[in-house]
Structure formats: structure tokens, C-alpha cells
N, C-alpha and C positions, 0 to 999 in steps of 0.2 A: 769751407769758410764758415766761421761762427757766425749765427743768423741772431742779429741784435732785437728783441723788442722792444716794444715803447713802454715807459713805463708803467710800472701797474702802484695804482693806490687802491685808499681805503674806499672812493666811490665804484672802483671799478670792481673789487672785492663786493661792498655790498650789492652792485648788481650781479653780480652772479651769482650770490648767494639768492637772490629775488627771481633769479632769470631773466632778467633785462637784456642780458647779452646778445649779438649777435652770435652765429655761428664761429665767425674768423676769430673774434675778439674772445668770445670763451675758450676757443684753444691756446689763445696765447695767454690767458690768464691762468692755464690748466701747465701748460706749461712750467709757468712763472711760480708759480706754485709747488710743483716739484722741487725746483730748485730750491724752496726757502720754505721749511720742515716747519717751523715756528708759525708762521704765516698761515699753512696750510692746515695747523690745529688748531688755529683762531677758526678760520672759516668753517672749520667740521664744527665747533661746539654754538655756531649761530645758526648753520642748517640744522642741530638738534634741536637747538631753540625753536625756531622754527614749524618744524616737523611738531613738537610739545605742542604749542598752539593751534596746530590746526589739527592735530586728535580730539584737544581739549574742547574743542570749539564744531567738530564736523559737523554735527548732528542742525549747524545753523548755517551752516558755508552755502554761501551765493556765489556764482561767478555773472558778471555782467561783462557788455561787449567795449565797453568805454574804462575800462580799467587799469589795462595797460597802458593806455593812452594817458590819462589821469597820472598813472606812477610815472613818464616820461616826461610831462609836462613839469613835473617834481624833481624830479633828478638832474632839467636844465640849468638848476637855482643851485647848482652842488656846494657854489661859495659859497652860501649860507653857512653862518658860526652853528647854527645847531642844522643836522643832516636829517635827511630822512628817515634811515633805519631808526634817530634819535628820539623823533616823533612815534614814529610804529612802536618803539620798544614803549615810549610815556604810554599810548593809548592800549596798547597789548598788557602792561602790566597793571593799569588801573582795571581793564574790563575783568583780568582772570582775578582782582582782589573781590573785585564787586563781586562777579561769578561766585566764586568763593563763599562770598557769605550768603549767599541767595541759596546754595546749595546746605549749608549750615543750616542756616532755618527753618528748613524744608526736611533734611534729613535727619536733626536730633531735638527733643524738645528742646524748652530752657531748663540750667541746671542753676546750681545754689551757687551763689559769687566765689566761694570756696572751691570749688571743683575745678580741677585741670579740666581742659577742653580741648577734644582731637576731631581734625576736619580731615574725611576721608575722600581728602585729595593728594596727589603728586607736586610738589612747583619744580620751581630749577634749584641750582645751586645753592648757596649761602650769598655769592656774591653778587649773582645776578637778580636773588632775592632784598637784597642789600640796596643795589642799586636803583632798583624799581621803588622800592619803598621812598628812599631818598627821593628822587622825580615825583612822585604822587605828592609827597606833604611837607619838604622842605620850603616850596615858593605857597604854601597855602597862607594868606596874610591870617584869615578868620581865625580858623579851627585846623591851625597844624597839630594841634596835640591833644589829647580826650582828658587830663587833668594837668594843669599847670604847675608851677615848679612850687607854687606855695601851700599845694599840698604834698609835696617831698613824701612822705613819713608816709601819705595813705597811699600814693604810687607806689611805693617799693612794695606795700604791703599787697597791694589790690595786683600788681603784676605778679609777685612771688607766688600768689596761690591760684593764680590763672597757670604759672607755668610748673605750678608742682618744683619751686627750686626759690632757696635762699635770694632774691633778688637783690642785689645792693647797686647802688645807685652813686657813678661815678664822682666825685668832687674836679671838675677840670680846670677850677679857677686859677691856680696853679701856671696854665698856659694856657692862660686869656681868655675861657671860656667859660657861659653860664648857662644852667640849667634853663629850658625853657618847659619842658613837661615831659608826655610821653605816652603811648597809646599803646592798645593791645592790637596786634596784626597776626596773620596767619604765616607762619615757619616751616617749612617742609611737610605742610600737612598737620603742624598740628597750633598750639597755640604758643607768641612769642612775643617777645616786646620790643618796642622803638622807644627809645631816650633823644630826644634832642638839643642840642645844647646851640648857641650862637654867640659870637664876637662882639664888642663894643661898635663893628659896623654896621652888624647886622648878617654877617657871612654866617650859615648854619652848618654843622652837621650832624649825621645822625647817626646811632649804636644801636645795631640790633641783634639781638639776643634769642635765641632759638636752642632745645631738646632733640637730641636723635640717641633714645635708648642703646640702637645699636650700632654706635660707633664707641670705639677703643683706641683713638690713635688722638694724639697731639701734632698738628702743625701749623705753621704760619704762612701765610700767604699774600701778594699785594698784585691787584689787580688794577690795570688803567684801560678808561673806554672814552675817550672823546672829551679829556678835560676831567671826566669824573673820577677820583683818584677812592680805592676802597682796601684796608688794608683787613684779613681777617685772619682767624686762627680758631682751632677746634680742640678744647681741652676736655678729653673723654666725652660726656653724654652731652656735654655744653659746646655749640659757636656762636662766635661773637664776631660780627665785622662792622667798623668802623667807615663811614662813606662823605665825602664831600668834593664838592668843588675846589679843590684848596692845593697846595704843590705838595710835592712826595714827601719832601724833608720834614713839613709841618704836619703830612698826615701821619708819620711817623713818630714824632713829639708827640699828637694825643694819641695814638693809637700805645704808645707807650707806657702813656697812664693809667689809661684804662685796664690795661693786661694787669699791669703793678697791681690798681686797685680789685677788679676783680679776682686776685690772685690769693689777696689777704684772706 
């Protein structure tokens, strides 16, 4: 007789990715898993996540006896519109940008606004770097951006010889969207930039742009995590991924333009 499981979602995934599970319930999630090849490479590349962060971080790792209890008390609330992991990913992605630059500081003098700048660390992905960036400074009212749109001309300029690369600076008016600034953030370890642009409602998103000397390949890519829709592509030494809250078909439209326009 085929032995039916109960279903498995994306809470019961990210508790096993956290180890929440009991015994029984991780096997049928292990299971369920097998069965569905897709599924089962989502969940390898959050336990690398994972894992990433607490190499990054061992040398400060606490364990306390109220902990797991605290993550259960949390994972009660699952209907909550934003999840848990959504929160850990915002507070894990701001600590290792912070980190990040604390270790910059600390490790290279200051150089002359002219000079490329490389921060010898590791992050994740393009998209998952993408998407974290978006989460830290998209809802910031103050100081989402480090120069505003109305100086255009010294952004493009002041980012381009941060990243050692032609910078041009999207026009998305086009499809409905306007400039609002742009800051210098850290990209695969070295230096990258964030463009962000927003809607007549106020809806943002943002373009980040990042160097990897050695890659040689072109491709395009469109990733979904919880509402956050992030389309990206890597054209030789440059990727670029486009991230917002917003539906497929419209991140597609700008993500369109921008390739168009960075293409010129």
C-alpha cells in the first residue's frame, strides 16, 4: 500500500533546514524530498546559507538553553505574511554587511575616492546578495541611498571608479519608474553598487551591480523567495540583478530595460 504523507510546505522545509523537526516529521520531510528534486535543491542551497553564516560568524557563536524554545514560540505565528527565516535572512544579511565593513576598516587603510576597492571576504550569490541588499535599504524612509538622484552625473561618476567599470545609470522612466539615488555596497567580496529607483506609489526597487574578474559566461536568471521577485544576469566580468517586491511580468519589463540600457 502507498503510505500517503501530510503535506509538506515551505514552514515545514524551513524547520528542517533550522532543525525544528522532530524525529518522525524529519523523515517524512526527507522523504518528500526525494520525491521532489527541485524542492530538495532549494533546501541544499539555505543549509549553505546557513552553514556560510555560521563559519562567518563562529569565532562569536553562543548557544543558550531558551533558544529553541524562543524559535518555537516563533514558528507558532507561521501565518504571519513575513516568516521567520524572512526575519533571520533581514538580520543575517544586515549583521554580515555591517561585519563587512568593520572588517574593511580594520583591514585596509583609506584609499583615494579613485581607487577600486576589494574587501577580502566571501558573500553568497548575486541573488541572494540582491535580495538582502533590497531588505536592508528599500523600507529605509531616512537614508536609503548615499547620493540622491539629483546628483545623477557625480553617482555614476563616483560609483564607476569605485567599481573600476563604465557605470551608466538606467533611465526607467519609460516604465514608470524614477531614479531615487544609489550607494556603494560590498559584491562578492569586492566593491559594487545599488541604484534604486520607485513608482509614483512609492513601490521601490533596486539594481545591483557587482565585478567577478573571473567569470566568462553569460546568463540570465529569475529567482522567487516569499513575494520578493529578483531577476539577474552575468554578462562576462559584470552581474547585474534587478530585485523588488513587485509580480514577475513587471519585474521583467524593468529588468528588460535595464539589460537594453546597460547593453548600449
Amino acid at each position: 500500500m502507498t503510505q500517503t504523507l501530510d503535506p509538506v510546505d515551505d514552514s515545514d522545509l524551513h524547520a528542517y533546514v533550522d532543525g525544528l523537526l522532530d524525529e518522525k516529521r524529519r523523515a517524512e520531510v526527507e522523504r518528500w524530498l526525494a520525491a521532489h528534486p527541485e524542492e530538495a535543491a532549494r533546501v541544499a542551497d539555505w543549509q549553505k546559507q546557513n552553514a556560510d553564516i555560521r563559519d562567518l560568524f563562529r569565532n562569536y557563536e553562543r548557544h543558550y538553553e531558551t533558544d529553541r524554545a524562543m524559535l518555537a514560540r516563533h514558528r507558532s505565528h507561521a501565518s504571519r505574511k513575513i516568516s521567520i527565516r524572512t526575519i533571520a535572512m533581514r538580520t543575517a544579511a544586515a549583521i554580515m554587511l555591517f561585519t563587512a565593513g568593520i572588517a574593511f576598516g580594520r583591514l585596509f587603510p583609506p584609499t583615494a575616492e579613485n581607487e577600486p576597492v576589494e574587501v577580502a571576504i566571501n558573500t553568497a550569490s548575486l541573488q541572494d546578495q540582491a535580495r538582502s541588499a533590497f531588505l536592508i535599504y528599500a523600507n529605509d524612509v531616512r537614508h536609503p541611498v548615499e547620493v540622491g538622484a539629483d546628483q545623477q552625473e557625480h553617482l555614476a561618476t563616483w560609483l564607476g571608479k569605485r567599481l573600476d567599470y563604465p557605470m551608466r545609470i538606467p533611465d526607467l522612466s519609460a516604465v514608470g519608474l524614477k531614479l531615487v539615488g544609489g550607494r556603494l555596497v560590498p559584491v562578492s567580496g569586492k566593491a559594487g553598487a545599488l541604484l534604486m529607483y520607485e513608482d509614483t506609489s512609492g513601490e521601490r526597487i533596486t539594481v545591483l551591480v557587482g565585478r567577478n574578474e573571473d567569470n566568462r559566461e553569460t546568463s540570465f536568471r529569475y529567482a522567487s523567495d516569499e513575494g520578493l521577485e529578483t531577476f539577474y544576469w552575468i554578462d562576462g566580468p559584470v552581474g547585474y540583478a534587478v530585485t523588488g517586491e513587485i509580480s514577475r511580468e513587471r519585474m521583467q519589463q524593468i529588468a528588460d530595460e535595464c539589460y537594453r540600457q546597460f547593453d548600449t
